[in-house]
C-alpha positions in Angstrom: 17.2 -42.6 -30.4 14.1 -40.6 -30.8 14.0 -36.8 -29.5 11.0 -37.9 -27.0 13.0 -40.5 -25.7 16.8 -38.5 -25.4 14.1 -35.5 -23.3 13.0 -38.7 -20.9 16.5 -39.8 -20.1 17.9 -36.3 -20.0 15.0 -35.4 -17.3 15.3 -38.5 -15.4 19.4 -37.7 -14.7 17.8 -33.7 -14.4 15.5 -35.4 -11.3 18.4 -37.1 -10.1 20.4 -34.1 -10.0 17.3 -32.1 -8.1 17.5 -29.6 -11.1 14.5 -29.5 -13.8 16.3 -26.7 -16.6 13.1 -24.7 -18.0 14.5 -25.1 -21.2 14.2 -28.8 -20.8 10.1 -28.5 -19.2 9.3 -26.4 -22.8 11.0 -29.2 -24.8 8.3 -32.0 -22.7 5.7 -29.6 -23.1 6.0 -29.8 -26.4 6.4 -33.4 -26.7 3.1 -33.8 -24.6 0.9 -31.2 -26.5 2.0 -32.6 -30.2 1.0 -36.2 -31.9 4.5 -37.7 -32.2 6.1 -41.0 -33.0 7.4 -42.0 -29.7 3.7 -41.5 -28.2 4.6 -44.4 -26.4 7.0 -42.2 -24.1 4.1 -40.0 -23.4 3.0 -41.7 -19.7 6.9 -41.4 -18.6 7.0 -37.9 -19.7 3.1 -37.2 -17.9 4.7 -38.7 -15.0 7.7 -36.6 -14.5 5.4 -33.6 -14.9 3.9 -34.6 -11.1 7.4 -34.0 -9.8 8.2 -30.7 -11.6 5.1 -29.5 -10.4 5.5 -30.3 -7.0 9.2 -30.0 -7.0 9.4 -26.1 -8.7 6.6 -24.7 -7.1 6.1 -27.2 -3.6 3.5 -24.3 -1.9 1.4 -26.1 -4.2 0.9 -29.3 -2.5 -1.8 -28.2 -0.1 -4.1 -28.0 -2.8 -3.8 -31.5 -3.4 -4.8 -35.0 -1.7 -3.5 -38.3 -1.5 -6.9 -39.3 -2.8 -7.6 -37.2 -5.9 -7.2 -38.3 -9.4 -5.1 -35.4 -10.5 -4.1 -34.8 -14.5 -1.0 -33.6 -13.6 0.0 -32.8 -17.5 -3.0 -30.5 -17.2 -2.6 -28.7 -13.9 1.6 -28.2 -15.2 -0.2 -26.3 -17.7 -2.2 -24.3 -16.0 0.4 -23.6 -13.5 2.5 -22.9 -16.2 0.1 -20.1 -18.3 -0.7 -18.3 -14.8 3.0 -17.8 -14.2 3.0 -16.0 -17.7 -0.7 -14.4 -17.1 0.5 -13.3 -13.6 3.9 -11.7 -15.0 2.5 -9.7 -18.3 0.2 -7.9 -15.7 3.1 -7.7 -13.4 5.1 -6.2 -16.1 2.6 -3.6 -17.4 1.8 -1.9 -13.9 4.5 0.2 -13.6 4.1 2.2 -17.4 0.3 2.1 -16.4 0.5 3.1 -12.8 3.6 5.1 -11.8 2.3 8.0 -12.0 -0.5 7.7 -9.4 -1.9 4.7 -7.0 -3.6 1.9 -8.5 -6.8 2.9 -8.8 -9.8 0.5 -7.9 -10.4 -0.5 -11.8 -7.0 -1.1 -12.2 -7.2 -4.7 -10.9 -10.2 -5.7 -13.4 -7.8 -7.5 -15.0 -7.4 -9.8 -12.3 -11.1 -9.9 -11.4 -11.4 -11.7 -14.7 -8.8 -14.2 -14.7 -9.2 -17.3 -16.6 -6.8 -19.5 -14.4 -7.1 -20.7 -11.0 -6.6 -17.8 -8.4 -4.6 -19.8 -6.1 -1.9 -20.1 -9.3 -1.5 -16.8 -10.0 -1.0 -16.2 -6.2 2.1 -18.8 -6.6 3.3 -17.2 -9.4 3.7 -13.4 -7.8 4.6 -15.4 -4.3 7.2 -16.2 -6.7 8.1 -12.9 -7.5 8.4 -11.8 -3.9 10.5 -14.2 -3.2 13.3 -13.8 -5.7 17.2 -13.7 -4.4 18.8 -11.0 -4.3 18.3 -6.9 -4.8 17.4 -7.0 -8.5 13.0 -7.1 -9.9 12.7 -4.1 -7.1 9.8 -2.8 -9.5 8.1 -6.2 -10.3 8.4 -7.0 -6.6 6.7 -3.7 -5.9 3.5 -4.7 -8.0 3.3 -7.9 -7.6 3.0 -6.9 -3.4 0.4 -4.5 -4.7 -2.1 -7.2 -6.6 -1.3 -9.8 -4.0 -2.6 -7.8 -1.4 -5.6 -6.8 -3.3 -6.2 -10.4 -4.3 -6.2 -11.7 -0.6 -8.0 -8.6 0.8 -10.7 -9.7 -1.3 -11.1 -13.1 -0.5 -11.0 -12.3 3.3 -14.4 -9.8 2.5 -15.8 -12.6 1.3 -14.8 -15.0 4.2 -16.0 -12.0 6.5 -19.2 -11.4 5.0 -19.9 -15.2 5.3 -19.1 -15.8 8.8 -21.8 -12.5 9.3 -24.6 -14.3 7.6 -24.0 -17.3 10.1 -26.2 -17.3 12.8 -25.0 -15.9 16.4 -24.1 -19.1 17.8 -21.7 -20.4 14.7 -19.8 -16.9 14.9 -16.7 -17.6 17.1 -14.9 -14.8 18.8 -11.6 -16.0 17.8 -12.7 -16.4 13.8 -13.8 -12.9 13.7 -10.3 -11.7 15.2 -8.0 -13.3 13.0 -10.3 -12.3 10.1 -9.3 -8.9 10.7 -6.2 -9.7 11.5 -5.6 -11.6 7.9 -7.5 -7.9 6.0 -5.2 -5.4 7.7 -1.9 -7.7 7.4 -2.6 -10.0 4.1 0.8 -10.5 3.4 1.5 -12.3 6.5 1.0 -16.4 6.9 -2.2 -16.2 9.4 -4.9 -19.1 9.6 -7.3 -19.5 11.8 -6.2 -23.3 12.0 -2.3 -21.7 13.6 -4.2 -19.4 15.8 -6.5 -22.2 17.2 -3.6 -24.1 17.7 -1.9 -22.0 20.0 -4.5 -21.0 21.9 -5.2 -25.0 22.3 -1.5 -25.3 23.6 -2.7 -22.8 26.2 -5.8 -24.4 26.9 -3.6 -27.7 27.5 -1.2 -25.9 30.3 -4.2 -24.6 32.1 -5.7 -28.2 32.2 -2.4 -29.2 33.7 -2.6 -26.3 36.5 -5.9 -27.5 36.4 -4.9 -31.3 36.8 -2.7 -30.5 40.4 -6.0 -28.8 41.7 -8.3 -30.9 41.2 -7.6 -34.0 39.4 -11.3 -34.8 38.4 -12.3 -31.5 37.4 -14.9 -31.9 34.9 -12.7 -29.2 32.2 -10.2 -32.1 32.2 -12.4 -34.5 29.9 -11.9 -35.1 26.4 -15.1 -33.5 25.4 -14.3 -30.5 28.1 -16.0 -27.1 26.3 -18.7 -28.9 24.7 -21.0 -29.0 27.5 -21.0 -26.1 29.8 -20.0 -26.7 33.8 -23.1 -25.7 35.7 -21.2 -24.9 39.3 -19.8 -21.9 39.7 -16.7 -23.1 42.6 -15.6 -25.2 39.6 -15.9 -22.6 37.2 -13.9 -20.5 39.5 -11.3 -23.1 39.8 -10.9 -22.7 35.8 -10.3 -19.3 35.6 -7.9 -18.9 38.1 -5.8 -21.4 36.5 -6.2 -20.0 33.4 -4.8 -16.6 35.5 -2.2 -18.9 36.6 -1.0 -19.5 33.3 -1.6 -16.7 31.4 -0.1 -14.0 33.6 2.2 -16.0 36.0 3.8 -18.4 33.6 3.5 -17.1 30.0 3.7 -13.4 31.2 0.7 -12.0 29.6 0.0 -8.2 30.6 -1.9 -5.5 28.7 0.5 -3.5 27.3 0.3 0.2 29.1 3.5 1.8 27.3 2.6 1.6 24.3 -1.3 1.3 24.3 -1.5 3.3 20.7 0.2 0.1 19.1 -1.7 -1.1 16.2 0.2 -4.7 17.0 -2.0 -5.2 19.8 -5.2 -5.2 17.8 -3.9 -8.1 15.9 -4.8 -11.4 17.2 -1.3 -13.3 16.0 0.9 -10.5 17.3 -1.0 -11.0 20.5 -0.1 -14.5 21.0 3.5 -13.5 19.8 3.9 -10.4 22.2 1.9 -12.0 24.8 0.2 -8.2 24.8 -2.2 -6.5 23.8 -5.3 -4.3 24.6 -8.2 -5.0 26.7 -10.2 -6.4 23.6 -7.6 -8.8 21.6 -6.9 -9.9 25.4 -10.5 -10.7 26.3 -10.8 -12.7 23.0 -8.2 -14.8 23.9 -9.8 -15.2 27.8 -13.0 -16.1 26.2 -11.8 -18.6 24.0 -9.7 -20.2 26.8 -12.3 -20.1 29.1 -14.9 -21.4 26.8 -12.8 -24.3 25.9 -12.9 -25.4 29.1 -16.7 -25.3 29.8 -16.8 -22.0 31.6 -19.5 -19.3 29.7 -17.8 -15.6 30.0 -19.6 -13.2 28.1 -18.2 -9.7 25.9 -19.0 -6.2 27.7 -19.0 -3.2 25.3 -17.5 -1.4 28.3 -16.6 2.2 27.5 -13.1 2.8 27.5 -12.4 -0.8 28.6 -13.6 -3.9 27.3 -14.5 -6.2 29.6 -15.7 -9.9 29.8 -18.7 -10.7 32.7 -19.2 -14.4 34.3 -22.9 -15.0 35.9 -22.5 -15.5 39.1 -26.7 -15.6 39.5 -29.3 -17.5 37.5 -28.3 -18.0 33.7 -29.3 -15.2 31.5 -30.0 -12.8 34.7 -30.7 -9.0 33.3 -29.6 -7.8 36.7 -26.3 -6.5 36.0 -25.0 -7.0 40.4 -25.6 -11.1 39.3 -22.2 -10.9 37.1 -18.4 -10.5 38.5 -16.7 -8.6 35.7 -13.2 -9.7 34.2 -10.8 -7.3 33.2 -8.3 -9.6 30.8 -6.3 -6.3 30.7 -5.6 -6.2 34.0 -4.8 -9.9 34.7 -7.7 -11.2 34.7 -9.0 -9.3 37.9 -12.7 -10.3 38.9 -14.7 -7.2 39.6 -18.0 -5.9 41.0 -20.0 -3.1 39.4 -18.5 -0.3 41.8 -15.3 -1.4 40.7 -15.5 -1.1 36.7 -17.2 2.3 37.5 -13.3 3.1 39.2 -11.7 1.4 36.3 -12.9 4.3 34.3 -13.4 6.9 36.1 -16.8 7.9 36.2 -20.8 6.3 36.9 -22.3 4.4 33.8 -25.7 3.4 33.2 -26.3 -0.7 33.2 -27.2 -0.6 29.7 -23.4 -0.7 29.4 -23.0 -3.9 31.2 -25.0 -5.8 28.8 -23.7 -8.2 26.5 -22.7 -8.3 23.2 -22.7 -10.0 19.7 -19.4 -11.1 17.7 -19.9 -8.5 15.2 -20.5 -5.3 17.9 -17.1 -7.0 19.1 -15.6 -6.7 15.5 -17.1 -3.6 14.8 -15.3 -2.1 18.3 -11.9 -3.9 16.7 -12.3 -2.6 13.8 -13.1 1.0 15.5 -10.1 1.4 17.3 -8.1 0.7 14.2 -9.9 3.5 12.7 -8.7 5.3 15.9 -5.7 4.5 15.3 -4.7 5.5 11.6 -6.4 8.7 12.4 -3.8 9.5 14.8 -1.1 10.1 12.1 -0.3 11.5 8.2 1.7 8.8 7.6 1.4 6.3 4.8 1.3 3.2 7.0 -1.3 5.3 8.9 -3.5 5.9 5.6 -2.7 2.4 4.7 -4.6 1.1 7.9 -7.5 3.9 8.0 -8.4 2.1 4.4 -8.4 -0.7 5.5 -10.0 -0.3 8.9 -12.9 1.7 6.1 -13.2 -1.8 4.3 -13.8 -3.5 7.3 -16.3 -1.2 9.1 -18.7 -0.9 5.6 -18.2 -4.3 5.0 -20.3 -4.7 8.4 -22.2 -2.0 7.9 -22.6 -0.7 4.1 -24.9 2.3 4.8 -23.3 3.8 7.6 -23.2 7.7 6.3 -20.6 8.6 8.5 -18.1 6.1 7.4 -18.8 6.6 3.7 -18.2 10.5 4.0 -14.6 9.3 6.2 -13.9 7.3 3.2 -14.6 9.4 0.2 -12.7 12.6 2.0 -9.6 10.1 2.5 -9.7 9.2 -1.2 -10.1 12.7 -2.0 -7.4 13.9 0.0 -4.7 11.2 -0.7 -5.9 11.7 -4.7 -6.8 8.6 -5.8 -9.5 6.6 -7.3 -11.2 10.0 -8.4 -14.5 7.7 -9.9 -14.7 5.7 -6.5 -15.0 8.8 -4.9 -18.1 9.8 -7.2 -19.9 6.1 -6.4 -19.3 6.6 -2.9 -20.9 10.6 -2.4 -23.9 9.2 -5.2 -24.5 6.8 -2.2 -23.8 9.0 0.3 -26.6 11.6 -1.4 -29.2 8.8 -1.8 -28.9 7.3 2.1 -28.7 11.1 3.4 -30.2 13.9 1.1 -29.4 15.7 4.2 -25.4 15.6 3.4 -25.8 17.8 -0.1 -23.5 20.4 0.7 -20.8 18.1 1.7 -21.4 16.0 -0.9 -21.5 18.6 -3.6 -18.2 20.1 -2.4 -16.3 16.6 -2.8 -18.5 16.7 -6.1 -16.8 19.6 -7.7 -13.4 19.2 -6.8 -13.7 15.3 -7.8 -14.8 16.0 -11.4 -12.2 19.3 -11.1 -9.4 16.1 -10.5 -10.7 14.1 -13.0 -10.5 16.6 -15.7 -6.9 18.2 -15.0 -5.4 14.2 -15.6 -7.2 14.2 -18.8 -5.3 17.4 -19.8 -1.6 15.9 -18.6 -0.2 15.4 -22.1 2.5 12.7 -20.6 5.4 12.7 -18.4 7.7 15.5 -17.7 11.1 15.5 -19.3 13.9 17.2 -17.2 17.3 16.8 -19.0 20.7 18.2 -16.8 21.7 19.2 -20.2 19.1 22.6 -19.6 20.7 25.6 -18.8 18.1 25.4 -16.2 19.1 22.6 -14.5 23.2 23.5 -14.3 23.0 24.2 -10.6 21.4 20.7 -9.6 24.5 18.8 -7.9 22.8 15.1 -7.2 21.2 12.8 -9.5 18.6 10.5 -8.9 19.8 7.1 -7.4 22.5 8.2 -5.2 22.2 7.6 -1.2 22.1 11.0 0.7 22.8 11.8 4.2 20.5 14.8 5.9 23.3 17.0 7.4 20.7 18.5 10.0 18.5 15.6 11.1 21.3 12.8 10.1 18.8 10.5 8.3 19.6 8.3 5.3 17.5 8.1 2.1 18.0 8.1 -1.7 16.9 11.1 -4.4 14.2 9.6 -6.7 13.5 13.4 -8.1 14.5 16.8 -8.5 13.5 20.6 -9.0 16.1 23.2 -10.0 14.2 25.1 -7.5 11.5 25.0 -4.3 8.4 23.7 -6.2 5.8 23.6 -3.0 3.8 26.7 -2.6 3.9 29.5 0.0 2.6 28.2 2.9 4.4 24.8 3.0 7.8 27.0 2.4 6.6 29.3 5.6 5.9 26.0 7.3 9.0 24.4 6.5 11.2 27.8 7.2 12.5 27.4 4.0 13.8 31.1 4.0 15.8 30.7 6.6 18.3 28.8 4.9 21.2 30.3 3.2 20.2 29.8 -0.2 16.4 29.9 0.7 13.9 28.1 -1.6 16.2 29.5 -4.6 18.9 26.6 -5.0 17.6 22.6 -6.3 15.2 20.5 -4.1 15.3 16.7 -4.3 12.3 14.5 -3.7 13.4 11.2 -1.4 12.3 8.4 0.3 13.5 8.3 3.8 15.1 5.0 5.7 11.8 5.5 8.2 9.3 5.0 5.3 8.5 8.6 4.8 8.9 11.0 1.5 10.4 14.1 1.9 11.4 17.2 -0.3 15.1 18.5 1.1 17.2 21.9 -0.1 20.4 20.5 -1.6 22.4 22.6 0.6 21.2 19.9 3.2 22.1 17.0 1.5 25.7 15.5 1.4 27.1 11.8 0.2 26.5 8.8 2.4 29.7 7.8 3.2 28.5 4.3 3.6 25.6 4.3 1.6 23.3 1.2 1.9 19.2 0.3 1.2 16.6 2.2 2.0 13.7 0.5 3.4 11.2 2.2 2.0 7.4 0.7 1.0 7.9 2.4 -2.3 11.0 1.9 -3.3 10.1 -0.6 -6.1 8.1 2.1 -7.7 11.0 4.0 -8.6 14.3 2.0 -8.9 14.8 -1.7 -10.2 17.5 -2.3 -8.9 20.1 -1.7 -5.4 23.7 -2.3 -7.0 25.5 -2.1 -3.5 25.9 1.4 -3.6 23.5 3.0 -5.4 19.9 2.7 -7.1 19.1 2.3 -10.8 16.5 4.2 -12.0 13.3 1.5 -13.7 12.0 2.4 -16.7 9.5 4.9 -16.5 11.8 7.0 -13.9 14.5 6.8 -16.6 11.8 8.4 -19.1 11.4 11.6 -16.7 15.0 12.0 -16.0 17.0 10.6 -19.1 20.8 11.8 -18.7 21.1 11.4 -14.8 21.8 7.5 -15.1 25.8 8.7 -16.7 26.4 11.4 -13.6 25.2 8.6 -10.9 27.8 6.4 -12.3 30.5 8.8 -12.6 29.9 10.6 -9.0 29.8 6.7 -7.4 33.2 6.0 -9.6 34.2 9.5 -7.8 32.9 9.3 -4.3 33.2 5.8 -3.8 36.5 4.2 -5.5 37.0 1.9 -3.7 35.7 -0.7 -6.0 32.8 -1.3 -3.3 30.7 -1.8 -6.4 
């Protein structure tokens, strides 16, 4: 028996058994991509290719039709060679990276791949989704590029939906396209969204239905044309209030406004909360669906939707009731928004708007909101927001100065920081002094990395080192504030300078800023710099669910981290005392 033919037969049992071996798919790839005797075997082995594509990596499938005429030899291939592409870039992040964020040319690699995007996508999907607590560091990367690489395509998306013209530009696109920039990672389609708001749509129709059962909404081609009386405009929307706030619950969400959750169109529909502007999205839609024309008010303070009660397209601002979605769909009168806030408004205020004013208010608030905070997540979302906003509007000074300073003071992407104050200095001459300041500090930055000769080295064997207790791994327990993380570095003594020690009241501790600090990442996401005199054993140590945990450690073992390569390099002998204090502290045999 020819070795083409013992492959076949050993793949078909391999299909029957729902197991393909990847030792066995390089043995057919071989056989396909080489002239051999039993050519005739070649269909059979083509053939089996279609199920090991579909069958190892099934999140393929969508990108296929019943219809096309598919070499499926060739697409195993390129599948195949983006798996390796994706996992040599993957692999060579961390020695390239961990030392600082990835700047914005370190994805050019990427930005110039030879395969099909949506393969490489599968392949660090792939990644991500690997069992169990080991690949921490490729995990960690491959999260990085797959955000960038979806962030990217979204801009695009966005930018084309703001070339359409005004009409084509639905509300509810525009929301879930921010939704899908500030949360890439999650599974959000318009196509989902769209079907849940129909599912809404379809209870108030049967609201609708015990009403009035030939209400003109109730047609199959209800939406398309608009209903001209107002009585049966009125009888939509309070059904839809019927629905939306009696049966499903809906409410703004007043304790806990600040939310960033309630921006985001998906977590809306999942929360059934939100803010006045994801809420009147979501009216709009409805009501639009059903033939009934509400309009967006760039109400200060409070979005608000307005339904013409007068003539159509009526500039007098008393021929519209107003609709606060935030407050359960409450019809007011002009008096009454002017109590809704507080204070007197000129009408200009009660004008309409476009979809992108409506994204760029989104898109404002979010800005709103990761200003609020020095958090990572918070930085995370004021870049993003950033994207969004100059995305809509490229030349907008104020934005690009917001955007340069945050990149200056987070420290990354020095050279972005340059591109951004040249543009800054050629919209606004004006801004010189600002812009020279970020300047000088920027090339300042640039130069000091060029001098950093390579990683520091700190061995425990130093005489230096003899009064650091923990090692790099291990699970701590804050004695004072009681919270859990894990030591990913250490000074023998307080490195920070004087005024974050006087901040911090480091001297009033017994052993002051004299005795070892330990750099760790906390349970709630932060990093934080502790005296070892506050740190103690976790008596039941477990993860940390920290954003950057991958970064440092390849691995959870059950009890304690394991250092990834390039941490190993910096702190070389702390590996043997991690194992030793674990075999000490915890012998149990937990591990």
């Amino acid at each position: 028996m020819g070795f083409a033919a013992l492959a076949c037969i050993l793949l078909h049992r391999a299909v029957l058994l729902q197991h393909v071996p990847t030792s066995l798919e390089k043995v057919l790839l071989l056989i396909a991509s080489k002239t051999l005797p039993e050519v005739r075997f070649l269909d059979s082995v083509v053939q089996l290719f279609t199920y090991i594509l579909l069958c190892r990596w099934p999140s393929l499938l969508k990108y296929y039709s019943h219809t096309d005429s598919v070499s499926w030899l060739e697409e195993y291939k390129a599948r195949h060679n983006a798996g390796l592409e994706a996992r040599r870039i993957v692999a060579s992040f961390s020695k390239r990276f961990f030392s600082e964020h990835v700047p914005c040319d370190g994805f050019s690699d990427i930005e110039t791949l030879g395969c099909p995007s949506h393969f490489f996508e599968d392949e660090l999907m792939c990644i991500l989704n690997m069992e169990g607590r080991k690949g921490l560091t490729w995990k960690y990367y491959a999260k990085k590029i797959l955000y960038f690489l979806r962030q990217q395509n979204i801009l695009k998306n966005l930018k084309e939906y703001l070339q359409r013209p005004t009409d084509q530009q639905s509300f509810l696109e525009g929301a879930v396209l921010i939704d899908q920039y500030c949360n890439p990672l999650s599974d959000i389609c318009l196509k989902s969204v769209q079907a849940q708001v129909d599912d809404i749509t379809d209870k108030v129709r049967k609201v609708l239905r015990t009403k009035n059962p030939r209400h003109p909404s109730l047609a199959s081609k209800a939406g398309e044309v608009l209903i001209p009386e107002v009585e049966l405009q009125r009888q939509v929307l309070d059904a839809m209030n019927c629905v939306l706030y009696e049966q499903l619950k809906y409410k703004g969400n007043e304790l806990d406004y600040y939310n960033s959750l309630n921006s985001y169109i998906h977590q809306v529909l999942i929360r059934r909360t939100g803010i006045p502007i994801s809420l009147s999205v979501l009216y709009l839609t409805i009501a639009r669906q059903l033939g009934v024309k509400l309009e967006p008010v760039n109400f200060p303070s409070h979005f608000l939707l307005r339904w013409c009660q007068g003539k159509e397209g009526s500039t007098d601002i008393f021929d519209y009731t107003y609709i606060d979605a935030f407050g359960k769909g409450k019809q007011l009168t002009v008096k009454e928004c002017e109590y809704l806030i507080g204070h007197h408004v000129t009408e200009e205020f009660y004008g309409v708007v476009t979809s992108k004013e409506v994204l760029q208010r989104m898109v404002g608030n979010l800005l709103n909101l990761g200003k609020r905070e020095s958090t990572d997540q918070s930085y995370q979302l004021l870049r993003d927001s950033l994207d969004l906003y100059l995305a809509m509007y490229p030349d907008n000074v104020q934005h690009l100065m917001l955007q340069a300073r945050l990149y200056f003071h987070l420290g990354i992407w020095p050279e972005k920081v340059l591109d951004i104050l040249q543009h800054i200095q050629a919209l606004d001459p004006s801004q010189h002094g600002a812009v020279g300041y970020l300047v000088q500090h920027t090339l300042e930055h640039i130069e000091r990395r060029k001098e950093e000769v390579g990683p520091e080295v700190k061995h425990r064997s130093d005489e230096k080192h003899k009064e650091v207790c923990f090692s790099i791994g291990l699970i701590m327990k804050h004695k004072r504030y009681g919270y859990n993380c894990v030591i990913y570095g250490w000074d023998p003594a307080c490195m920070m300078g004087h005024e974050w020690i006087r901040n911090m009241n480091v001297h009033s501790l017994p052993h002051g800023p004299h005795q070892p600090f330990y750099n760790v990442l906390v349970e709630d996401g932060s990093c934080r710099y502790a005296a070892q005199e506050n740190l103690e054993y976790n008596s039941e140590p477990r993860e940390i669910p920290h954003p950057d945990i991958g970064r440092y450690f390849s691995e959870f073992t059950g009890i304690h981290y394991l250092a990834n390569t390039e941490l190993e390099i910096r702190y070389p002998e702390d590996l043997e005392l991690t194992r030793a204090t674990v075999q000490k502290i915890y012998s149990s045999g937990k591990e």
